[in-house]
C-alpha positions as CSV (number, residue, x, y, z in Angstrom):
1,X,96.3,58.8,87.1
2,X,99.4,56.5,87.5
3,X,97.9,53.9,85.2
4,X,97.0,56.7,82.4
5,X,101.1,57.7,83.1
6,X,102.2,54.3,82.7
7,X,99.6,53.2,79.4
8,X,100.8,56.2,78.1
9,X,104.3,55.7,78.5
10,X,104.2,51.9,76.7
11,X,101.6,52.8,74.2
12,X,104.4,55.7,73.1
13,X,106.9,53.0,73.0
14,X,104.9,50.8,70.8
15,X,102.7,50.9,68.2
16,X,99.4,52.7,68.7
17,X,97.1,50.3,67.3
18,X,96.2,47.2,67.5
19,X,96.9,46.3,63.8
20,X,99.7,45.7,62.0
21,X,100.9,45.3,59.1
22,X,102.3,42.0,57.6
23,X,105.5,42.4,54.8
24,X,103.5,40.4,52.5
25,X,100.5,43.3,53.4
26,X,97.9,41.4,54.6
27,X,96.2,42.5,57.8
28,X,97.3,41.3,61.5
29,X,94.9,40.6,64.1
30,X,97.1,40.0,67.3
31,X,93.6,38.3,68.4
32,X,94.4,35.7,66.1
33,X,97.5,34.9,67.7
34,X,98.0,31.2,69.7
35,X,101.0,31.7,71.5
36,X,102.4,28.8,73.8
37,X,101.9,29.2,77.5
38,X,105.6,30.1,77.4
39,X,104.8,32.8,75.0
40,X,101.8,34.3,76.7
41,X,104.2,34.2,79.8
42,X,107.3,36.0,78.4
43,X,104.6,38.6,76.8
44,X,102.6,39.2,80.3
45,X,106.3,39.7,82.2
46,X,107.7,42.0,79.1
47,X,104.5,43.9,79.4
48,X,104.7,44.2,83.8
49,X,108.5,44.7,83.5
50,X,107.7,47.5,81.1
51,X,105.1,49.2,82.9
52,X,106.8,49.2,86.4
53,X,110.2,50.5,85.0
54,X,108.4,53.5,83.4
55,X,106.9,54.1,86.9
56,X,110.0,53.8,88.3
57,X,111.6,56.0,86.3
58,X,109.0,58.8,87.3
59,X,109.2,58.1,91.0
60,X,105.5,56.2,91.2
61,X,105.4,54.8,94.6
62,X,103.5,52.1,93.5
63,X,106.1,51.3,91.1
64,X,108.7,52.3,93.7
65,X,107.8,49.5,95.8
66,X,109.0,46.5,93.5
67,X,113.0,45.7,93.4
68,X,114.9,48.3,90.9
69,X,114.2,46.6,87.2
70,X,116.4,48.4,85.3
71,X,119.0,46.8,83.5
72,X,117.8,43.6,83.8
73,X,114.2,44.2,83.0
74,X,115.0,45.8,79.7
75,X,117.2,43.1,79.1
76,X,114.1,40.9,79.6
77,X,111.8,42.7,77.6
78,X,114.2,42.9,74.6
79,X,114.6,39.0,74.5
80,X,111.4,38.1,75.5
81,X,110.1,40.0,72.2
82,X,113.1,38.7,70.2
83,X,111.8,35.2,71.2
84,X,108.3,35.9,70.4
85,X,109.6,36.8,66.9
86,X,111.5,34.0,66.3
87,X,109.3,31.0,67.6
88,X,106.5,32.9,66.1
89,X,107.7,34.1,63.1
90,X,106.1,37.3,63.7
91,X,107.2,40.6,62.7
92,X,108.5,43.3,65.2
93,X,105.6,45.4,64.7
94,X,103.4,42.5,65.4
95,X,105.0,41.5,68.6
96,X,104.7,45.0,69.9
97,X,101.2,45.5,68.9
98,X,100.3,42.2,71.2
99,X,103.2,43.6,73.9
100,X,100.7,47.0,73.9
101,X,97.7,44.8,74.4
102,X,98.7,42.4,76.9
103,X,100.1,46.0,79.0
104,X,96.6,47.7,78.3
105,X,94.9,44.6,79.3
106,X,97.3,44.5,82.2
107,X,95.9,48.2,83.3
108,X,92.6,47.4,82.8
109,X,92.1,44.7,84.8
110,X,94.4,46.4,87.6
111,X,96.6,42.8,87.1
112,X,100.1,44.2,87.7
113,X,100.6,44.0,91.6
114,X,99.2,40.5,90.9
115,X,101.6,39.3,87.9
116,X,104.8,41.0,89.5
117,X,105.5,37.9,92.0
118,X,105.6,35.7,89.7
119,X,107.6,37.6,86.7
120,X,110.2,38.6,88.9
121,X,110.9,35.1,89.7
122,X,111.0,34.5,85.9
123,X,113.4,37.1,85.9
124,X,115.9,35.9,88.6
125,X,116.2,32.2,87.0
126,X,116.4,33.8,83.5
127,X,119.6,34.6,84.5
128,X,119.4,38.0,82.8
């Protein structure tokens, strides 16, 4: 139940489906994508950060147990992306088609507990 709450709560924030559309109106395939190791990074964080807040915000205890994210983990997620744009060249759409993905794959795979270690360390030497 808590992961449907949470995959809900991200997938309403982004785009439902996993296809965008380009400006120039060709089709996006965010499998397509090669993003840097940095890049997969920031995305995989973005995604965690996003998913715990939510959970926070609805008094998860799963979520609950992880340091309070909000500011600062909005403030990640919201230059994290803005990056991804700019070194990738991709549209906002498109970055939050792959930011959907990578928190679906996150749920799926039950990866979040495992991810959050590490991202919060990106977080504190961010210095967001």
């Amino acid at each position: 139940m808590t992961k449907i709450l949470l995959a809900a709560a991200l997938l309403a924030a982004l785009p439902a489906t996993a296809t965008a559309q380009q400006d120039n109106g060709a089709s996006f395939e965010p499998a397509s994508v090669q993003l840097s190791l940095e890049n997969q990074t920031l995305l995989r964080c973005s995604a965690a950060f996003a998913l715990v807040s939510f959970g926070q915000e609805n008094g998860n205890e799963a979520a609950l147990a992880w340091p309070r994210l909000d500011p600062r983990g909005q403030e990640f997620f919201v230059r994290s992306l803005a990056k991804l744009m700019d070194d990738t060249g991709l549209t906002r759409d498109q970055v939050s088609a792959l930011a959907s993905l990578e928190a679906q794959r996150l749920l799926d795979e039950d990866q979040v507990d495992a991810v959050m270690p590490a991202c919060l360390a990106m977080l504190e030497s961010s210095g967001v």
